[in-house]
N, C-alpha and C positions, 0 to 999 in steps of 0.2 A: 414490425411484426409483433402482433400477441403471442403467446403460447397458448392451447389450449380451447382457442377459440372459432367460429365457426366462417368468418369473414378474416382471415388472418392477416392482409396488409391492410397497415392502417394509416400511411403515410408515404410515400417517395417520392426521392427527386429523381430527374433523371439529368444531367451535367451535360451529356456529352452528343446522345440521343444516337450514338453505335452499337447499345443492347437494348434488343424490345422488350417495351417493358412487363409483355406475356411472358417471359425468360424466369421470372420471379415465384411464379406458379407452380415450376417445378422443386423448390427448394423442399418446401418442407416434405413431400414424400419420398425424396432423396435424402431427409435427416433421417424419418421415422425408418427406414429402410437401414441406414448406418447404425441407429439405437436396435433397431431386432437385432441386428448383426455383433453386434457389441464395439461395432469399430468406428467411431464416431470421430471424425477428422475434419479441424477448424478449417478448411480447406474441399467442396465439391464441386466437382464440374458434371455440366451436361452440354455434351457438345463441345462446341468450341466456346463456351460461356463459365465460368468459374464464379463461385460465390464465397466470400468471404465474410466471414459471421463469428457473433459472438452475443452470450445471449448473458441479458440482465435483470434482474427480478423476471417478470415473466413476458417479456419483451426478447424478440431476438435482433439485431440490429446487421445488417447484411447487405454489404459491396457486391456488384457484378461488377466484372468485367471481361472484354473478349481476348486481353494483351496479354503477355507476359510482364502485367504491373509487379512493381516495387509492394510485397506483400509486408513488408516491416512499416512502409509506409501507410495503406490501408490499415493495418489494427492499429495503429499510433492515432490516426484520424478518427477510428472509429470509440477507442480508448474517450479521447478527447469531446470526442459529442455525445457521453454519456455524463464528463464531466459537466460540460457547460449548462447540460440541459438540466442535470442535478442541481446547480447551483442557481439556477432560474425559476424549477417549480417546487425543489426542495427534495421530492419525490417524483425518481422518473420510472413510470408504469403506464398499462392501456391507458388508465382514467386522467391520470394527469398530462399524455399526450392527444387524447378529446377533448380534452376540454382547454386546452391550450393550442390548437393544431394552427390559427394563424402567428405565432409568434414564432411556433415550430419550422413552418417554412421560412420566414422572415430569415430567422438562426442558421436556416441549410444555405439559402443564399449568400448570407456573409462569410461561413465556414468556409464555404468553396466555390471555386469559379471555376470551370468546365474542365474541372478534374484535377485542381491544383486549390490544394490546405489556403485558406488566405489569415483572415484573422479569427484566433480560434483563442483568445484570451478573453475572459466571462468580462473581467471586468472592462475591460475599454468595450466590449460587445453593450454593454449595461448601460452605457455615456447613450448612446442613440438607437438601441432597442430595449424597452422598458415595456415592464407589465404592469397593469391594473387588473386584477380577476382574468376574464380571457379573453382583454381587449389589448390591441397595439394599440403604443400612442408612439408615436415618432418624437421624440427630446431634443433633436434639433433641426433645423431646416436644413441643414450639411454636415457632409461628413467631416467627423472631428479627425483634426490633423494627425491625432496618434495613431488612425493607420494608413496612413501614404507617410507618415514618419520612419524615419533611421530607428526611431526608438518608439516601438509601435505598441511597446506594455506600459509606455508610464505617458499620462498626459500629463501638459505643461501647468503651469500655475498655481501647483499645489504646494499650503501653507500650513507649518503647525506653531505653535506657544511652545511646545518644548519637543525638542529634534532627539530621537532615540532609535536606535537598531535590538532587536531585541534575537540571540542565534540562538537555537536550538540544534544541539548535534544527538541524536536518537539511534542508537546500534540494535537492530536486533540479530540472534542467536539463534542461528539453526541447526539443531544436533541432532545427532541420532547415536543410543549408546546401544551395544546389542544385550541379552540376557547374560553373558557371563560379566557383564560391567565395561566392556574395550568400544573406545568411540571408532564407530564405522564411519561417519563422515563431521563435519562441522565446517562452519562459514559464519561469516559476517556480513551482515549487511545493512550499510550505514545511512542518514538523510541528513542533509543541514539545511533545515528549515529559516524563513526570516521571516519577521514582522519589522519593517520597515514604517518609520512616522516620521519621514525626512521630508523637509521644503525644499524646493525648487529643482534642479538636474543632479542629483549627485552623484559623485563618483566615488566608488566604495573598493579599496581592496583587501582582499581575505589571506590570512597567509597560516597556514596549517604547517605541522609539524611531515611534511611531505617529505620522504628519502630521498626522492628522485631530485628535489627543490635542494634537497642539504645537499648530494652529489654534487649539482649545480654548481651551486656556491662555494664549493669545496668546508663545509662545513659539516662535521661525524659525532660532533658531541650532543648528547641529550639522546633519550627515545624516540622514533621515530616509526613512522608506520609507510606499507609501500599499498596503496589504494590501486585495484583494477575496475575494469566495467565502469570506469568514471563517467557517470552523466549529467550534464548540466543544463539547467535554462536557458531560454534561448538569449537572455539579456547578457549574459558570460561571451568574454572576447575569445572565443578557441582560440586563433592564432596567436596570440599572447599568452596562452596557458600552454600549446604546443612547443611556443620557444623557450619560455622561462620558468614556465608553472607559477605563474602569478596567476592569482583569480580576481581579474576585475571585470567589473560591471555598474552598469547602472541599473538598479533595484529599480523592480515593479514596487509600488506602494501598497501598502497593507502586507496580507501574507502570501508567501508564495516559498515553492521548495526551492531552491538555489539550487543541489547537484547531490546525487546518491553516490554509493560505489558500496565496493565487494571487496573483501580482505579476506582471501584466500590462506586460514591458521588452523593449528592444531589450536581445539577452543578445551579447556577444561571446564565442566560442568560448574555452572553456577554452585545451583542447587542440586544436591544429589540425591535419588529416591532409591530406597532397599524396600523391597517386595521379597515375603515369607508367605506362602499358601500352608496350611495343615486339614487338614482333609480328618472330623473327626465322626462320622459315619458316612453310608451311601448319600446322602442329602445334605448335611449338615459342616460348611466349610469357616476358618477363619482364618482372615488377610491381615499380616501384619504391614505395614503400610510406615517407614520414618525415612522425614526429611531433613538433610543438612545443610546450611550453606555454605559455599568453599567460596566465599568473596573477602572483600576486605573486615575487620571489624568493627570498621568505623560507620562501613556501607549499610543499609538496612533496606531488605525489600518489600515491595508493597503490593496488596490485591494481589497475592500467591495464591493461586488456583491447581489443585493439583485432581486431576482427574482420573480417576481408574476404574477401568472396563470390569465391567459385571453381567455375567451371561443372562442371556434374554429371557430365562424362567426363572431370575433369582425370586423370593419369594420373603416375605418377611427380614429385611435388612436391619441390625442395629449397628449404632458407630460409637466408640469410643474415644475421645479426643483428648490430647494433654494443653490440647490448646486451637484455639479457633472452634470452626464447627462443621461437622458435613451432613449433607443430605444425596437423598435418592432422587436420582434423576432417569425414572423408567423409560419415556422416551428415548433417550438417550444409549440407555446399558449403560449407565455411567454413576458413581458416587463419586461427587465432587466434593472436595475437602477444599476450604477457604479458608484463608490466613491473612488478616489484614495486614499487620507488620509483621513481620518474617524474623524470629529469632535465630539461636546458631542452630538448635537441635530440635525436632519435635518427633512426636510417633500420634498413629491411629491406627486403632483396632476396628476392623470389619467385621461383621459377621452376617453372615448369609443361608439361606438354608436355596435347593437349588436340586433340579433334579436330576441334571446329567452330569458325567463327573465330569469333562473337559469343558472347554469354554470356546466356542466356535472361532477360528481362525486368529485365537488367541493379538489381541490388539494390544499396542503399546499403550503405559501411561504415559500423558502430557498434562507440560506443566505451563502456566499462564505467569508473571509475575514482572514486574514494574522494580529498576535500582534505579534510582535517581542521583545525580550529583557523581557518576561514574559510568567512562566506558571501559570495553571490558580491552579494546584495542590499543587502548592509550593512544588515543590522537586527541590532539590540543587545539584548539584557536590560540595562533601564537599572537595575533596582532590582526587588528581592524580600523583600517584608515577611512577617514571620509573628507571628502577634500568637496568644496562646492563653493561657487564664483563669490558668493557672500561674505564668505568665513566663521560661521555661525558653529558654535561647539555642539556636539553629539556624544551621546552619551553610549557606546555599547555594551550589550547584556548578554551573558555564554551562560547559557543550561545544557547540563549532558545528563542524558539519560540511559540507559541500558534494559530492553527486553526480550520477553522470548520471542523468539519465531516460528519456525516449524520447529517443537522443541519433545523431542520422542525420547525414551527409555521403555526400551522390550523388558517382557516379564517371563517368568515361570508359569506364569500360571494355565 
């Protein structure tokens, strides 16, 4: 589906051929009817037919079905063929699904058989569906073994000159602190990314500084972190992490995320912002505006963006800086203060001139900013085994990084 357009499907399959496919027809003046209403719910039926949508640049992408389906299932799938098809045309929108529409079906076929996910990994997809412009060429005369394979992410025969795992562990920080300074909520949540440039089948195991793993083992010494919402690739042996909390698998090649999770903490504010409003006539206001970091001092953050809301008639803005620089971002109501390296302490002075004295439904600042070489959870990569029928040495690489995520502090103003 396009958004906005006057012919609005632009493509579908039908899997199963139990919902006609005139059922589709009804969708969108069932959404514009939820948007008047203001209740827009990923989730409508008409009849005994149910649609399930989610919409991306200006494409809406949308499951029928007539059953009481597995709906965690459908958005997972539909998640997924926004990935694939991203990864394919680069950009996925009306234009680059016209102008690519037979490699489009080609794609829907593989993802799914008569209503059941099959192979929905870009890369093994890319061994024997390839594009030229918006021509199919077929790359081999049969299908390659990696999916009727045990092991349907990684094809066989692959060789490098030098064997390297490269982990990326990435936390971002979601806060929320309210106006008198007191955090009303915070979480973690974390990704271990891999770059994988390993020869032939290997078998990889991960071993983090897991609680529930030192329980295990009856082991209490050292920090340790207790990870919920654990999710993992599909190349991770659950059953073996269920019994032992070992994470093994055999890596997809190249990149791929290996397993997120949520750590449910009281977080202390990275960085902290103090907001002063003074009001020195009916129009004429100035924001004092200083940032702290409360991290280690070893640590240093990067591309710190700090954004603060400025009502929609501000009018002649100037900024004062001790460091870094800001500008006016009027689409926005926003003055954003950027700060390439992040020292302990800074301030900036706003000044505004504006005609009403409050500031419409008074919004939070948020802050953007990148610590590298630290999480904020302390979780570790204790050890990275790679074991493979060769014997060939591997080299493994741990990057921790630390940013924000939904990262809010309410103001006075």
């Amino acid at each position: 589906w396009a958004a906005n357009t006057v012919i609005p499907v632009l493509i579908c399959r039908n899997y199963k051929g139990d919902v006609d496919m005139a059922e589709i027809d009804h969708f969108l003046p069932l959404l514009m009817t939820q948007e008047e209403e203001g209740l827009t719910c990923p989730i409508m039926s008409h009849g005994n037919v149910h649609f399930l949508w989610i919409k991306h640049t200006n494409l809406y992408l949308v499951a029928t079905t007539n059953k009481n389906s597995n709906a965690s299932l459908v958005y997972a799938f539909l998640y997924k063929v926004v990935e694939v098809f991203t990864e394919y045309f680069t950009e996925l929108e009306e234009e680059s699904i016209q102008d690519n529409f037979v490699v489009v079906y080609e794609l829907l076929d593989e993802l799914m058989d008569f209503g059941f996910p099959q192979t929905t990994d870009s890369k093994i997809l890319q061994e024997y569906i390839t594009q030229e412009g918006t021509k199919l060429e077929v790359a081999k005369t049969k299908v390659p073994t990696t999916v009727t394979n045990a092991v349907s992410w990684r094809s066989e025969g692959i060789k490098y000159k030098k064997n390297e795992v490269f982990i990326d562990v990435i936390e971002s920080i979601n806060l929320l602190v309210n106006a008198n300074g007191s955090v009303m909520s915070s979480d973690i949540v974390g990704t271990v990314k891999l770059k994988t440039m390993l020869s032939g089948m290997p078998e990889l195991r991960l071993g983090l500084n897991d609680r529930a793993l030192f329980a295990l083992t009856g082991r209490d010494k050292g920090k340790t972190v207790t990870m919920e919402d654990v999710k993992f690739h599909q190349c991770v042996r659950l059953s073996r992490f269920e019994s032992d909390r070992t994470i093994s698998f055999i890596p997809p090649d190249g990149e791929s995320e290996l397993m997120s999770y949520r750590i449910n903490t009281h977080v202390k504010p990275l960085i902290w912002i103090e907001s002063v409003i003074e009001k020195f006539s009916h129009s004429r206001v100035e924001i004092m505006v200083k940032a702290k970091g409360q991290f280690k001092k070893q640590s240093v953050a990067n591309n710190v963006e700090v954004r603060v809301p400025v009502p929609s008639d501000a009018d002649s803005p100037k900024f004062k800086t001790s460091t870094g620089h800001a500008k006016y971002v009027p689409e926005k109501n926003l003055a954003v203060w950027t700060i390439k390296s992040f020292p302990v302490s800074v301030s900036s002075k706003q000044h505004f001139l504006w005609k009403n004295d409050e500031m419409e439904g008074k919004p939070p600042i948020t802050v953007n900013f990148e610590i590298p070489y630290f999480t904020v959870s302390g979780i570790q990569v204790r050890y990275m085994k790679i074991i493979e029928k060769s014997g060939y040495q591997a080299l493994p690489w741990v990057r921790y990084i630390t940013q924000s995520g939904d990262y809010q502090l309410r103001s006075n103003f």
